[in-house]
N, C-alpha and C positions, 0 to 999 in steps of 0.2 A: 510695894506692899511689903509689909514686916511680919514676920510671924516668929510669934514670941514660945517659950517653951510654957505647955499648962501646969509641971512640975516646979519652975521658974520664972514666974513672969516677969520677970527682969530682964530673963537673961535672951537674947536675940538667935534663934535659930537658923531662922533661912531670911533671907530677901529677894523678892522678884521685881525688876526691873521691864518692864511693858514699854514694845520698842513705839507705840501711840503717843507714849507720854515723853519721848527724849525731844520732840521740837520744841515743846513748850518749857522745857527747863532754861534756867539762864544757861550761863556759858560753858560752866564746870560745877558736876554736882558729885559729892564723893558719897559712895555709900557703903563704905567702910566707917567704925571709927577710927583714931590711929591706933588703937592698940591690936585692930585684928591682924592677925598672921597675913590673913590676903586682903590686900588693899584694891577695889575694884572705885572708880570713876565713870561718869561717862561727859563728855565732852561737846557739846553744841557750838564745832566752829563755823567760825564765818572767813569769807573768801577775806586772803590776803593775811590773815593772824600769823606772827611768826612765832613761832617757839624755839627761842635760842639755841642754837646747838648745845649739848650739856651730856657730862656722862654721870654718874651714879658713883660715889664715893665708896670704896671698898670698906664697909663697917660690919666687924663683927655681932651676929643676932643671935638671939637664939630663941629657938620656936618650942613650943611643944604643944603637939597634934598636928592635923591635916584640916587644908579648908578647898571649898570646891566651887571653882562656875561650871556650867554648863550656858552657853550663849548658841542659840539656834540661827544658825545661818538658811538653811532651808528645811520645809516641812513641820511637821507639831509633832510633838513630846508632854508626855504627861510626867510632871513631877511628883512622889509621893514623898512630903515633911513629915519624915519624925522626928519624934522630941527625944532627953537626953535618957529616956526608959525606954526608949524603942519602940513605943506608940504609935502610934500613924495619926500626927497632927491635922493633915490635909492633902488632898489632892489637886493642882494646877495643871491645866494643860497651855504649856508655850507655843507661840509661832516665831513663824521668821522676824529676827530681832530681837524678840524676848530673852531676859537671860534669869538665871537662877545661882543664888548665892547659897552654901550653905556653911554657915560659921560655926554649928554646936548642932547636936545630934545626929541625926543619917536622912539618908534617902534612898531611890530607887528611880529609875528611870524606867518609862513604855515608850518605845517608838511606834507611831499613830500613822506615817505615813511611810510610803517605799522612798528611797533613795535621801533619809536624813543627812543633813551636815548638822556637827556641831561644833564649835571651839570648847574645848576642855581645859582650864587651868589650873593646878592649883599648886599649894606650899611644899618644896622639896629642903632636900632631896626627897627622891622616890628612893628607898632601900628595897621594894620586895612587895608582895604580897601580903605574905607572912608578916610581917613588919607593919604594915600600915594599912590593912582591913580586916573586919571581922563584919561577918553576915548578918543580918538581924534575920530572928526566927518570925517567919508568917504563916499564916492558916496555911 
C-alpha cells in the first residue's frame, strides 16, 4: 500500500508492506525507487537459489534527510502517516511481518501489544538527536 502526500500527490510518503502479500509476489520485488535514500526489497526465495558471494563497492553518496522501516517481528503496532505539513494522513495498524516504510513526512508509533519486537532501519549516519528529529505538534 502507498500513500501519497495530500499536499503533494506526487510525491510518496510512506509504504506498507503486508507480510500476507510477500508469498504471492514473484521472486524479488523492490519497493524503493533508486533514488530513495533507503532502499527496502523483499525477496521470495526458493530452496537452493544462490546468491553469489559479493561485497558492496565503496562509493561515495551523499543523502540529505533521514528515511525509516519499522518491520514487526512480533505483536501489532499502529502506524500514524503524516504528510510533509504534519497532518495526520492515516492510521495503520501492523502485525508480525508487516513493515512500514517512511520516505517524506513523519510518523509516530503505538505499541498495541506487551512484549513488541521490531527491526528499525534507517539512512545514517545517526549524528544526535538534536541533528535528526524534530517533534510534530499533536492535540
Amino acid at each position: 500500500m502507498e500513500i501519497y502526500s495530500i499536499i503533494d500527490p506526487k510525491l510518496l510518503t510512506h509504504k506498507i508492506i503486508r507480510f500476507k502479500d510477500l508469498e504471492q509476489q514473484s521472486e524479488r520485488v523492490d519497493h524503493s525507487q533508486n533514488y530513495q535514500l533507503l532502499q527496502v526489497s523483499t525477496i521470495n526465495a526458493k530452496q537452493g537459489r544462490l546468491y553469489k558471494p559479493h561485497y558492496h563497492l565503496p562509493t561515495e553518496k551523499r543523502t540529505f534527510g533521514t528515511q525509516e522501516m519499522w518491520m514487526i517481528v512480533k505483536g501489532k503496532v499502529t502506524i500514524q502517516c503524516y504528510d510533509i505539513d504534519n497532518t495526520l494522513i492515516t492510521e495503520i495498524i501492523l502485525s508480525r511481518g508487516d513493515a512500514a516504510i517512511t520516505f517524506n513526512g513523519g510518523h509516530s508509533y503505538i505499541i498495541n501489544s506487551s512484549n513488541a519486537i521490531i527491526y528499525e532501519s534507517k539512512t545514517g549516519p545517526y549524528l544526535g538527536n538534536e541533528y535528526d528529529k524534530k517533534y510534530i505538534e499533536t492535540e
